[in-house]
C-alpha positions in Angstrom: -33.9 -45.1 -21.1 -30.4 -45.9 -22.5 -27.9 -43.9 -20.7 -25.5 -41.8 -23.2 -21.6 -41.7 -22.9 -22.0 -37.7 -22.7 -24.4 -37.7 -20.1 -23.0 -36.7 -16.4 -22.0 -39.5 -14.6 -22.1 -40.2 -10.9 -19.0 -39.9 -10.2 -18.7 -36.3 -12.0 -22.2 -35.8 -9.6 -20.1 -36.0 -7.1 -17.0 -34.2 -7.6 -19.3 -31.0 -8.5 -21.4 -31.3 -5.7 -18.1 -31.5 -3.8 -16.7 -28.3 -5.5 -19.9 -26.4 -4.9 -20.3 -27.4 -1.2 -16.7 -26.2 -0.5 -16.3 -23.2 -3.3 -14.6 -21.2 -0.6 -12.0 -23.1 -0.1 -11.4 -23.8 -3.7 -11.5 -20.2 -4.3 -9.0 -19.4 -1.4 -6.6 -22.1 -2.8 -6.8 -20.6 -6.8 -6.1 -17.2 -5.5 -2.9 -18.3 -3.5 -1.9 -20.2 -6.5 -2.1 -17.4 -9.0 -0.6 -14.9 -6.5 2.5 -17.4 -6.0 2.8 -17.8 -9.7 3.1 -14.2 -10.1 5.3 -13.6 -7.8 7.8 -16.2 -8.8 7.6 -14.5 -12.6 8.6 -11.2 -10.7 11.0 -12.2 -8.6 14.1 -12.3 -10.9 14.1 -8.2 -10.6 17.2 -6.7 -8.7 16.4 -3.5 -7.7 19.1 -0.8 -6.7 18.3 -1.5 -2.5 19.3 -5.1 -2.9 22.5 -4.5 -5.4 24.1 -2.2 -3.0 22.3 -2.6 0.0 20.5 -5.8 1.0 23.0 -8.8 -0.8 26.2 -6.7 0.7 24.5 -7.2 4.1 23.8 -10.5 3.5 26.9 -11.5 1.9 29.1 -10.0 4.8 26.9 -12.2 7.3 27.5 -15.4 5.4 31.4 -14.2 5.1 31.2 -13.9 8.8 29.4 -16.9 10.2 25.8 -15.7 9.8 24.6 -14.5 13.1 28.0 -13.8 14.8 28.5 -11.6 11.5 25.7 -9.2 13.2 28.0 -7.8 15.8 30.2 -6.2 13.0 27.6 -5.5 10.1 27.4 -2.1 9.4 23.3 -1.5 8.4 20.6 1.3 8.8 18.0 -1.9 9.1 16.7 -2.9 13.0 18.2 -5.9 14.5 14.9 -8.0 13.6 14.8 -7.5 10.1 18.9 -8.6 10.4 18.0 -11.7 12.4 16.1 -12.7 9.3 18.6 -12.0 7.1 21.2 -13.9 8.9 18.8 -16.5 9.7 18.8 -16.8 5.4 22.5 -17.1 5.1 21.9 -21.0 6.9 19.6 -21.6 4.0 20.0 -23.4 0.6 19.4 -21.3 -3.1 20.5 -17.8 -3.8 20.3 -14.7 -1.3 17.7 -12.8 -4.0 15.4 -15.5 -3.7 15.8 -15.9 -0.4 15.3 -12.4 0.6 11.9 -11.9 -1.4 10.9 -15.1 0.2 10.7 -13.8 3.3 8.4 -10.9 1.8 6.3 -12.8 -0.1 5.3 -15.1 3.4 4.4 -11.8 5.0 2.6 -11.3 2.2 0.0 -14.5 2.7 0.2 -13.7 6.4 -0.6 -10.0 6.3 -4.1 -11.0 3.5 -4.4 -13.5 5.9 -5.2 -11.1 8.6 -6.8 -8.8 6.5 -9.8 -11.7 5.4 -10.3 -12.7 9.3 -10.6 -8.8 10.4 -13.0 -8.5 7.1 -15.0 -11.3 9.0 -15.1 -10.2 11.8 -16.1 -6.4 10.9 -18.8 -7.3 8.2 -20.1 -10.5 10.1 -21.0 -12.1 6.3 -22.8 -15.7 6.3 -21.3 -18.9 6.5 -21.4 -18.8 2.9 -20.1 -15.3 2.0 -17.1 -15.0 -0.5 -16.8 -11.4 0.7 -13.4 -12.3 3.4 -11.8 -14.4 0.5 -12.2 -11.6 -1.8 -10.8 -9.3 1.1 -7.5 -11.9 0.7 -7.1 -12.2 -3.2 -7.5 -8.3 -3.3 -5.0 -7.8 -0.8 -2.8 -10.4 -2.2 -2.5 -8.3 -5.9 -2.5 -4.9 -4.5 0.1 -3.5 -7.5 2.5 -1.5 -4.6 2.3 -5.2 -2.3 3.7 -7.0 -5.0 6.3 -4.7 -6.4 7.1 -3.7 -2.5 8.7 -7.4 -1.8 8.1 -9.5 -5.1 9.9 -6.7 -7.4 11.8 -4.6 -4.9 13.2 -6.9 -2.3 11.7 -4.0 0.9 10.3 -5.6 3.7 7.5 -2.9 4.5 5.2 -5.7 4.8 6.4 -7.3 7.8 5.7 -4.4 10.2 2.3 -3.6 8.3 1.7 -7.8 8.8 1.9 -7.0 13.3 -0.2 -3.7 12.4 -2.6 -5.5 11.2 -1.8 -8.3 13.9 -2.3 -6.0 16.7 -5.7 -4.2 15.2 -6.8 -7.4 15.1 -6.0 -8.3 18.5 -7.6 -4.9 19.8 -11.1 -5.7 17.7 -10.9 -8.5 19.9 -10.5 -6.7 23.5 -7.0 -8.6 23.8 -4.8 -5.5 24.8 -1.7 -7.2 26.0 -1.8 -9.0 22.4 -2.5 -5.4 21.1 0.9 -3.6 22.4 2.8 -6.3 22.0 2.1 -6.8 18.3 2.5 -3.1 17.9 6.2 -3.3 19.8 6.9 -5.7 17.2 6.0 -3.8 14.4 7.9 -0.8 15.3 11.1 -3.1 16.0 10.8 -3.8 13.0 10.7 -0.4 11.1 10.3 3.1 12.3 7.5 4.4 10.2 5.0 2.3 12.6 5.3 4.9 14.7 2.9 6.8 12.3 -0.1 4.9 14.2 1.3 4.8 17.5 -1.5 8.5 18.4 -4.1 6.0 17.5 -3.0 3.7 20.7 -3.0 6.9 22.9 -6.4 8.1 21.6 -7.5 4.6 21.9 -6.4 4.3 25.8 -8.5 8.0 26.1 -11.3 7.0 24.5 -12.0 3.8 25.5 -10.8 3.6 29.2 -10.5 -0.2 28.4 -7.0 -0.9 29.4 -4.2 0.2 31.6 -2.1 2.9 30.5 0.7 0.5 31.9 -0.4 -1.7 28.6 2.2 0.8 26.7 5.3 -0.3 29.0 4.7 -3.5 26.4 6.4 -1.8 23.2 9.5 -0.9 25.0 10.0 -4.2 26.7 9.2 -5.8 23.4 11.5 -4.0 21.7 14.4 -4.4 24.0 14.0 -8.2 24.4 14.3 -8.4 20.9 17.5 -6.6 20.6 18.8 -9.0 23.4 20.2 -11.5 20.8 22.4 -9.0 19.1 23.6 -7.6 22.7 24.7 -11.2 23.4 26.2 -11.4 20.1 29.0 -8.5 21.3 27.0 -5.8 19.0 26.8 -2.5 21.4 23.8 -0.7 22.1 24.5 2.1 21.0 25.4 0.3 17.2 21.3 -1.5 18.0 19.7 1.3 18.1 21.6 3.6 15.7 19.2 2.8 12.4 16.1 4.8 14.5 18.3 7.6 14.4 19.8 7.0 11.4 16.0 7.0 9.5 15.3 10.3 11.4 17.9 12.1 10.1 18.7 10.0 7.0 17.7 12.3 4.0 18.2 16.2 3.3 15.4 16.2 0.8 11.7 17.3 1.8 10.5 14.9 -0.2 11.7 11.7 -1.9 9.5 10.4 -4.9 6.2 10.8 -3.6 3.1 13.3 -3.4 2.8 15.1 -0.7 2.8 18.8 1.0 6.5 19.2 0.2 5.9 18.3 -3.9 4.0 21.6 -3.8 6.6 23.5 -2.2 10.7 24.2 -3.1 13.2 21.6 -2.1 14.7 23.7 0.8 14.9 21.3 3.9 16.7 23.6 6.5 14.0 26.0 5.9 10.9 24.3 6.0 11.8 20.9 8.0 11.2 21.8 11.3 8.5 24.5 10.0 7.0 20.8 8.4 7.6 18.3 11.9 5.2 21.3 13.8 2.9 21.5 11.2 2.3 17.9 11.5 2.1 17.8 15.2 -0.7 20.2 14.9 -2.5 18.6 12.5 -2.4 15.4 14.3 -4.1 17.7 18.1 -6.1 19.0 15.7 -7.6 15.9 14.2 -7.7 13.9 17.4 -8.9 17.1 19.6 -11.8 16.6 17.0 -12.8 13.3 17.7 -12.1 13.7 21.5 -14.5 16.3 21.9 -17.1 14.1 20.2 -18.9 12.5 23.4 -20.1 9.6 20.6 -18.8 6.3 20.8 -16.5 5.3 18.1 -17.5 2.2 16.5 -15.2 -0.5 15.2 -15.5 0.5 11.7 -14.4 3.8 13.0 -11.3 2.6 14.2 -9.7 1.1 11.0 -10.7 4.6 9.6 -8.9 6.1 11.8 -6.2 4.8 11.2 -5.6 4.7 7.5 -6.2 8.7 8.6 -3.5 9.2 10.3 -0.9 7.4 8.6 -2.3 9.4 5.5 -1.9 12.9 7.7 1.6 11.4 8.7 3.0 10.5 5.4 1.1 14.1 3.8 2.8 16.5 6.7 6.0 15.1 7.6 9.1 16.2 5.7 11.8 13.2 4.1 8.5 11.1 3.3 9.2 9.0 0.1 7.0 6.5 -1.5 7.3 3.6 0.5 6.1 5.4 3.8 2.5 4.8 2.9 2.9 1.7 2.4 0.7 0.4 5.7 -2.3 2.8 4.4 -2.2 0.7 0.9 -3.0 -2.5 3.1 -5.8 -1.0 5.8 -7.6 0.4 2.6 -8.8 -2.9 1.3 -10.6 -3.2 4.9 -12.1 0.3 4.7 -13.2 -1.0 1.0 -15.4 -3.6 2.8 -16.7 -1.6 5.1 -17.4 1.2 2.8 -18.3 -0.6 -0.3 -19.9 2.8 -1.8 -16.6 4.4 -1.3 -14.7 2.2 -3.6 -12.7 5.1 -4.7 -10.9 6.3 -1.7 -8.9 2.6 -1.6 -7.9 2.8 -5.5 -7.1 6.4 -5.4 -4.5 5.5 -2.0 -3.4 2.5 -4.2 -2.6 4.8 -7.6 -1.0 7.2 -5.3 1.8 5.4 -4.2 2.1 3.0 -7.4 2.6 6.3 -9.2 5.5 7.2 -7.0 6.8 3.5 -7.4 7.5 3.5 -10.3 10.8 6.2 -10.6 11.6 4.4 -7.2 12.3 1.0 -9.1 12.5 1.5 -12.6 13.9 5.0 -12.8 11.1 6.1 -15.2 7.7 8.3 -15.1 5.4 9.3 -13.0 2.6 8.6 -15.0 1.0 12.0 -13.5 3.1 15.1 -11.7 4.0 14.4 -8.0 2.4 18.3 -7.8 -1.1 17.2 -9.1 -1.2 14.1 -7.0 -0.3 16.2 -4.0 -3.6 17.8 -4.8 -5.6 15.0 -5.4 -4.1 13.6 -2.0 -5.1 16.3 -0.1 -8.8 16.2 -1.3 -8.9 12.7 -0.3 -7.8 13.6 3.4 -10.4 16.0 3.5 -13.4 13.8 2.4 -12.1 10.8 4.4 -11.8 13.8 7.9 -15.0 15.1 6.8 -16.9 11.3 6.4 -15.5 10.1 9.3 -17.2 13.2 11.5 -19.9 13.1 9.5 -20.9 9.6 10.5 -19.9 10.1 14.1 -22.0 13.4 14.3 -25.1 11.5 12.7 -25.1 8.3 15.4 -26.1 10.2 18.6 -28.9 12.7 16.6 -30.3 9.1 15.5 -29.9 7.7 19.2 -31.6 10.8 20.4 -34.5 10.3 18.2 -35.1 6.3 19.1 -35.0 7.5 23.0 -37.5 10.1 22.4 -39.7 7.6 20.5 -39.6 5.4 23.1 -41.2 7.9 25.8 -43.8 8.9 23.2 
């Protein structure tokens, strides 16, 4: 039978069968596409942090020889995020580009991270989209993209060794764990908001040496060796921790938390606020201590988008990027919790509702005092879920060692 010129041809045959036989792939590479696309339509933004913040920094290190600028650069940024802005000053096209650049390749990195810990958690088939959808969600995550594409921040560069060193601990390699973590908090104080998950971790699992913490110091110190070379004192290095501590008088700085509820007095309720949270935290962990269950994996990454939720709630001087860590965990606990698909989109509208006076001096699209609310609910359902499971596991254990003496 005559063949006709419409028919599929052979060589057609094969390019399908191709695409078909490596649809993950092609799928991976049409996300990164599309995200890059849209990021370089949203990069042209110049947010109020990089006009008077961000391309004075940079500017003074290009004026004054790039990294030998550092020892002289007045900033409340760590040394590491500096090194990367004077590494930039080296580099051809303009500092705005340059600067959300460096964002945007955290960005890859940290969705990246996010698919293999998805894989590894889930264990799908060979054949399972569900990782690659863990990296193209992660990837268009409204507060990820306007956090480095729109605003110029770099939040996503100590949420990228987060997620570095949770993935290092899901695979029992502790040193890799702390160091990771040492990294992250170099990088930006508010890592610090996961740091009682290490300690409960080193309780509760009696896996690894409490020496294994000695790692975030050291870490932290070598990296700040550079700038001590450079003539910058130490003193100057490690000013910006104390300069975030005591940075802002407000209680709270666009964003929905305990304080939107309450009036803006901060020497009355700020130190009132740092014990609360304290207690919160003994509270919550004193909880799952005294729970003689074993905490699963899936437990973990719960764990820890609670805590930085019960950080960022308590605290006072919390403003909207602070949460920003919790935005990125969530799409893992979506995964694991497909039936909870709320709790990840509620964390997501919660901050991209703060956002938005943050960078375009307009809304929020609902009151900071209702959100507060609707925050607070969540934290209780995600405390309560949490115990909930762990309560369940040894009743069922129970039951499957009694059936087995029956």
């Amino acid at each position: 039978m005559k063949q006709s010129i419409l028919d599929i041809g052979h060589f057609e045959r094969k390019v399908i069968y191709f695409v078909q036989k490596n649809y993950q792939l092609f799928f991976f590479i049409i996300i990164t596409i599309l995200a890059l696309l849209m990021r370089n339509n949203l990069r042209y933004f110049q947010s109020g942090d990089y006009v008077y913040s961000l391309k004075p920094w940079t500017d003074y290190l290009e004026a004054h020889g790039g990294f030998l600028g550092l020892k002289s650069l007045e900033s409340n940024y760590n040394m590491p995020y500096l090194y990367i802005l004077a590494f930039i000053t080296y580099l051809p096209s303009s500092t705005l580009a340059k600067i959300k650049l460096v964002s945007i390749i955290f960005d890859f990195i940290t969705a990246f991270l996010v698919m293999i810990i998805v894989k590894k958690l889930i264990k799908p088939s060979k054949s399972s989209l569900i990782p690659y959808l863990a990296y193209a969600i992660t990837l268009f995550i409204p507060t990820l993209v306007l956090n480095g594409t729109v605003w110029g921040q770099c939040d996503i560069i100590y949420t990228c060794f987060i997620l570095l060193s949770i993935y290092f601990f899901l695979e029992k390699k502790y040193v890799g764990t702390f160091i990771a973590y040492g990294i992250a908090l170099a990088f930006k104080l508010q890592a610090i908001f996961v740091l009682p998950v290490y300690i409960f971790m080193y309780f509760k699992e009696k896996k690894f040496s409490i020496l294994n913490f000695l790692w975030i110091p050291i870490v932290d110190f070598i990296l700040y060796i550079p700038a001590w070379i450079l003539g910058k004192p130490l003193a100057e290095i490690f000013d910006p921790y104390l300069m975030q501590i005591g940075q802002y008088k407000s209680l709270v700085l666009n964003f929905s938390n305990l304080y939107s509820l309450l009036p803006d007095n901060y020497d009355f309720f700020a130190t009132a606020g740092l014990f609360l949270s304290v207690s919160v935290l003994i509270m919550f962990y004193s909880l799952l201590l005294k729970n003689n269950t074993k905490i699963d994996e899936k437990n973990y990454i719960t764990i820890f988008l609670i805590t930085i939720m019960l950080c960022v709630y308590f605290l006072p001087s919390m403003h909207e990027r602070y949460m920003f860590a919790a935005d990125v965990i969530s799409v893992i606990y979506l995964f694991l919790y497909p039936n909870r698909i709320f709790v990840p989109f509620i964390i997501w509208f919660i901050n991209f509702n703060a956002y938005l006076p943050a960078i375009y001096g307009f809304g929020p699209i609902i009151d900071f005092k209702i959100m507060s609310i609707l925050y607070l609910g969540l934290l209780v359902f995600l405390i309560w879920d949490l115990m909930r499971n762990m309560i369940n596991k040894p009743e069922s254990a129970l039951i499957r060692k009694k059936l087995s003496y029956q």
